[in-house]
N, C-alpha and C positions, 0 to 999 in steps of 0.2 A: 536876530542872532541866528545864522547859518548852521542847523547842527550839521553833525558829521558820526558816523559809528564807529568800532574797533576798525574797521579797516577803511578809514576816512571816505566811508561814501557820504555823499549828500543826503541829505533829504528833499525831494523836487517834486514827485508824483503822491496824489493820492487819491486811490479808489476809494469810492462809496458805495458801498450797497443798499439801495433804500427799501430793499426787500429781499426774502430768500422764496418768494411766490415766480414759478415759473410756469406758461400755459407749454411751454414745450416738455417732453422727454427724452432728452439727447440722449443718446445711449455712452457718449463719455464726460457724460458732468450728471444726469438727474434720469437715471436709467428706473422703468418704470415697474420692474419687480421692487425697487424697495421706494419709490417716491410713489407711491400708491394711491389710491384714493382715502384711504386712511391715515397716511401721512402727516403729522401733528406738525403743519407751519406755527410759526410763530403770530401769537395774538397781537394787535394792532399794538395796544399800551405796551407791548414789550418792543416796538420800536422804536430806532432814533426819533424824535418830533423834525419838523424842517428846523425848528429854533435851535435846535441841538445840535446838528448837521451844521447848519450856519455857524454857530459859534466856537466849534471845533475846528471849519474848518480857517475862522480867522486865526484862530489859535497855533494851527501850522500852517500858515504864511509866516506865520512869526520866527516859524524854526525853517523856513526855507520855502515849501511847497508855495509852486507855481501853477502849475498844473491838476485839475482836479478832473476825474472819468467820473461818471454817476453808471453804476453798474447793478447789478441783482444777484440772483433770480432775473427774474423779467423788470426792468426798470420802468416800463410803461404801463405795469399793472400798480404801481403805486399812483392813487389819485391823486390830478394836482399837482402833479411831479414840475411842472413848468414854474408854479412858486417855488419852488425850490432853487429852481435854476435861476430867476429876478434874484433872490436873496445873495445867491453866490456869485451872481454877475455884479454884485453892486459892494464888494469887499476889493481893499485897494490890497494889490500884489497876486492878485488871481488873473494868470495872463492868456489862460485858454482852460472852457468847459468842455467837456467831451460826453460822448455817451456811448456804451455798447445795447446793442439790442438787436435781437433775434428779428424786428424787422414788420412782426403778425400785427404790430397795433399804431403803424409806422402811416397814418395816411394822408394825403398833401397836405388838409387843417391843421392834422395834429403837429405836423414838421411845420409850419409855420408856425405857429404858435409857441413852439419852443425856438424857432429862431428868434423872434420880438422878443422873447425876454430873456437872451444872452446866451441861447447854448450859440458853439461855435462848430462842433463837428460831429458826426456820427459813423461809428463804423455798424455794422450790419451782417451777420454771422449769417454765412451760407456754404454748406459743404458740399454741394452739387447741383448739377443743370439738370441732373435726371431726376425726373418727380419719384419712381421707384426706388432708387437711391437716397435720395434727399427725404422720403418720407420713413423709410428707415430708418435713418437717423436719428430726426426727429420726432418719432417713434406716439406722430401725433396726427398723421396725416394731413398734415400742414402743404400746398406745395407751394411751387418754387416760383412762377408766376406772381404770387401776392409779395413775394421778399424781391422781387424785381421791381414791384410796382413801388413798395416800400425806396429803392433804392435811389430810383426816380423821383419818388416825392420829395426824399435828403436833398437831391441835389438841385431839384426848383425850387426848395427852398435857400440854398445858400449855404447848406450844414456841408461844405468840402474842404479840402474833397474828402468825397464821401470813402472810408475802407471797408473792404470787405473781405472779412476774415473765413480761411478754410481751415478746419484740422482736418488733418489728412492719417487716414486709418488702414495700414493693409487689408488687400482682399476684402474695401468696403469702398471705398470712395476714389482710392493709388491710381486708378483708369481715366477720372473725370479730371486730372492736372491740366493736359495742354488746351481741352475743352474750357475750362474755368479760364485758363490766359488769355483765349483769343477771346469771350466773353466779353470781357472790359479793358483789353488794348484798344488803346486810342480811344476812350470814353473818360479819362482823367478823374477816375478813380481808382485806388492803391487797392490793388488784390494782394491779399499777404496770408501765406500758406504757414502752418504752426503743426510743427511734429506732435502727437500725440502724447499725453505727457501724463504721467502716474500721481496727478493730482487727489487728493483722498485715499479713500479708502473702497468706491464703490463701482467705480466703472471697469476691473477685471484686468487693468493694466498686465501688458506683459509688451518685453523691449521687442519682441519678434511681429510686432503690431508697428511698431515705428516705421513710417518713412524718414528716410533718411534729409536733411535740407540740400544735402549733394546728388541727392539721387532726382528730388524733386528742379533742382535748379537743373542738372543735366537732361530731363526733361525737355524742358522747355526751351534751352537752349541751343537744343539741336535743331528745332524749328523757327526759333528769333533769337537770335544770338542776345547776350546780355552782356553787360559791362556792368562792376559797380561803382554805385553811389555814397560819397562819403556822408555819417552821420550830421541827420541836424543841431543834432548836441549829444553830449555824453549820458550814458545810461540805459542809450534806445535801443529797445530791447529787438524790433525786426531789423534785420542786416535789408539795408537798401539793394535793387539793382534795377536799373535802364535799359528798354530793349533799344538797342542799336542803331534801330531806326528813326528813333525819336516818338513811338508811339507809346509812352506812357513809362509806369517803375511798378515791380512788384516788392514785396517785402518775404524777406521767410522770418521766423519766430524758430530758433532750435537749442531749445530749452535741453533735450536730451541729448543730443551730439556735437553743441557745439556750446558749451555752457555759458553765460557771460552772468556771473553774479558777481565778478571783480568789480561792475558797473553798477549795481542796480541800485538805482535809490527810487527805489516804490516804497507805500506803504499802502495797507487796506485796512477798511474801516467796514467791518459787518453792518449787517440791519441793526442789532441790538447794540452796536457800540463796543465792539471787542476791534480792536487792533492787533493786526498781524502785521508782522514785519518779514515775511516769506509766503511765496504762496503755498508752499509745502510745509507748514508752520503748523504743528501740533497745540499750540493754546495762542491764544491772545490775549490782552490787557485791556481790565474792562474800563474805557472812559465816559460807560453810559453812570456808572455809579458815582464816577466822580463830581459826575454831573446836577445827578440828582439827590447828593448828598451834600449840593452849597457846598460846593469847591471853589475858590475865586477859579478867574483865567489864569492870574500867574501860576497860583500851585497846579493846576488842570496842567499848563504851559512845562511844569518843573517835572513831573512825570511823564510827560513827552522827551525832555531833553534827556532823563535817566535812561528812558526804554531806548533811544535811538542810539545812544553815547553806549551802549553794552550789546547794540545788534552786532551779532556773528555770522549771522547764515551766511551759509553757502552750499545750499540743498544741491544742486543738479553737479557742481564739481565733486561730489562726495558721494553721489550715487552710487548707492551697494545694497546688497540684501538685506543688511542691517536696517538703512536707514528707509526703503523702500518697505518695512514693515511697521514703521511707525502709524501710531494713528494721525491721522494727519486729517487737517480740516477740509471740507469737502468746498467744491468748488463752487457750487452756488451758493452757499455762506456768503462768499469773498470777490466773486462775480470772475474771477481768472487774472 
C-alpha cells in the first residue's frame, strides 16, 4: 500500500541514522563549542538494534520506500554496520542501499566489505582540496588526502558512482567551486554542491552565508559550459547538470533558494527511532516504543500510514523569521 501525504507526495526514501556519534566537528552540522568532549551521546541500549532497523524498515516498503541511505553521525562508527546492511539487502522491495560518510573510516577492506553484503553506493562528504580549509571545517584536523583515498577505495570497490558532497559556505570554502569541478570531471563521480542550510539550531546559520545554486553553477559554467540533466525520478532532491563535453554531471542541492518540497518524499529515522518527516522537523514520532512495547507490524505499519497521510511540511517554501526560530532538530540526529 503506496502511502501518500496532505499533499500527495509519496513515500520513497528513507534515512537511517544508526548513530549520532561523529569523529568529525563540522562547523555547520556538530560545531565543537557545544558537541564537546562532555557532550552526552546517546547510550548503546538507547539505540535502534539492527533487528529493529530491519523490521521497520520492512515495514516501509510496505508504505512505499524503495530506497534506504544508512546515515549518522558517522555511520561507520557504529560496529558491524555491514550486518546491518546483509539484513537490508535481503528484504524484498528494497531497490537500492546507500550510505553517507565523511570518508575517515572509509578503507579499501572496509568498502569491500560492505559491497559483499549489499550496499550499493556511497557518497563521501568533502568541502575542500585545501587541507587549511578543509581542516577548518572539519574542525578535526582530519585532511583531505585520506577522504581521497577513501573515495578511491568506494570506487575499487563498486560502491558508484561514488558522490561527493560539498556544502558550500561564504568567505569559507565560495573560492574552492571550480577547484572541486575540475577535481572529479572526467572521473565519473557526481560532485554535488548543497547551499548551506539553517538546519538546527546550532551552527549560526544566517542567509548572508549562502551561496547561491546560481552563483555556484555560473561559476563553473563559465569554464565548462553545462547543460541540464533531466531527473532520474521524482523527488530528487540535487538538480542534475552535464558538462558539455561529455566529461561527467555535477549535482546542486538548494534547499534555500530554490526550494523543492512540492517533491519530497524522504523520511528520517534517528538512532533512537524517532521519525521525522522534514529535515527542519521540530519533533518526531517515536517507533522505537512501539517497538519495544510488542506492537504487531500492522499496528507499527498503521501509525506510519497516520503520521505520513497528515505530513504537511514544507519548511524551505515558508522560510521566515518565524519559522527559522523554531527549535528544530539538529542534523546529526537525522544525518541531513
Amino acid at each position: 500500500m503506496a502511502l501518500t501525504d496532505s499533499f500527495q507526495r509519496p513515500l520513497r526514501d528513507l534515512r537511517i541514522s544508526v548513530t549520532d556519534r561523529c569523529n568529525f566537528r563540522c562547523v555547520y552540522c556538530m560545531p565543537k563549542e557545544l558537541f564537546g568532549p562532555d557532550f552526552a551521546f546517546l547510550p548503546h541500549k538507547d539505540l535502534l538494534t539492527f533487528e529493529e532497523i530491519s523490521r521497520l524498515v520492512r515495514v516501509f516498503v510496505r508504505g512505499g520506500v524503495k530506497k534506504v541511505r544508512l546515515t549518522g553521525g558517522e555511520p561507520l562508527l557504529r560496529r558491524d554496520i555491514e550486518k546491518l546492511v546483509a539484513q537490508i539487502a535481503e528484504i524484498d522491495g528494497v531497490e537500492d542501499i546507500a550510505m553517507t560518510t565523511n570518508g575517515s573510516l572509509l578503507t579499501r577492506e572496509r568498502a569491500q566489505v560492505l559491497k559483499n553484503a549489499g550496499l550499493q553506493r556511497v557518497t563521501v562528504s568533502l568541502d575542500s582540496l585545501k587541507d587549511d580549509v578543509f581542516m577548518k571545517m572539519n574542525d578535526v584536523h582530519f585532511p583531505v588526502s585520506k577522504v581521497l583515498k577513501a573515495i578511491d577505495a568506494a570506487a575499487e570497490a563498486g560502491l558508484t558512482p561514488v558522490k561527493v558532497n560539498m556544502v558550500v559556505k561564504r568567505g569559507l570554502n565560495d573560492e574552492d567551486i571550480v577547484e572541486m569541478a575540475q577535481q572529479f570531471r572526467g572521473t565519473g563521480h557526481i560532485l554535488r554542491f548543497i547551499e548551506y542550510m539553517d538546519v538546527g539550531n546550532s551552527n549560526g546559520w544566517r542567509m548572508d552565508d549562502v551561496v547561491s545554486a546560481k552563483d555556484i553553477l555560473n561559476s563553473i559554467h563559465e569554464v565548462w559550459p553545462l547543460e541540464t540533466v533531466p531527473p532520474r525520478h521524482a523527488g530528487e532532491v540535487a538538480t542534475r547538470y552535464r558538462y558539455q563535453d561529455g566529461k561527467g554531471e555535477i549535482g546542486v542541492v538548494s534547499s534555500v533558494t530554490r526550494p523543492f518540497c512540492g517533491a519530497c518524499n524522504r523520511s528520517r529515522l534517528s538512532a533512537k527511532g524517532r521519525l521525522y518527516t522534514c529535515l527542519f522537523a521540530s519533533d518526531g514520532f517515536d517507533f522505537r516504543e512501539l517497538l519495544r512495547s510488542g506492537k504487531s507490524d500492522e499496528e507499527v505499519f498503521g501509525a506510519l500510514s497516520e503520521l505520513w497521510g497528515l505530513r504537511s511540511d514544507r519548511y524551505s517554501e515558508l522560510r521566515s523569521d518565524e519559522t527559522r526560530r523554531r527549535n528544530k532538530i539538529e542534523m546529526s540526529q537525522i544525518g541531513g
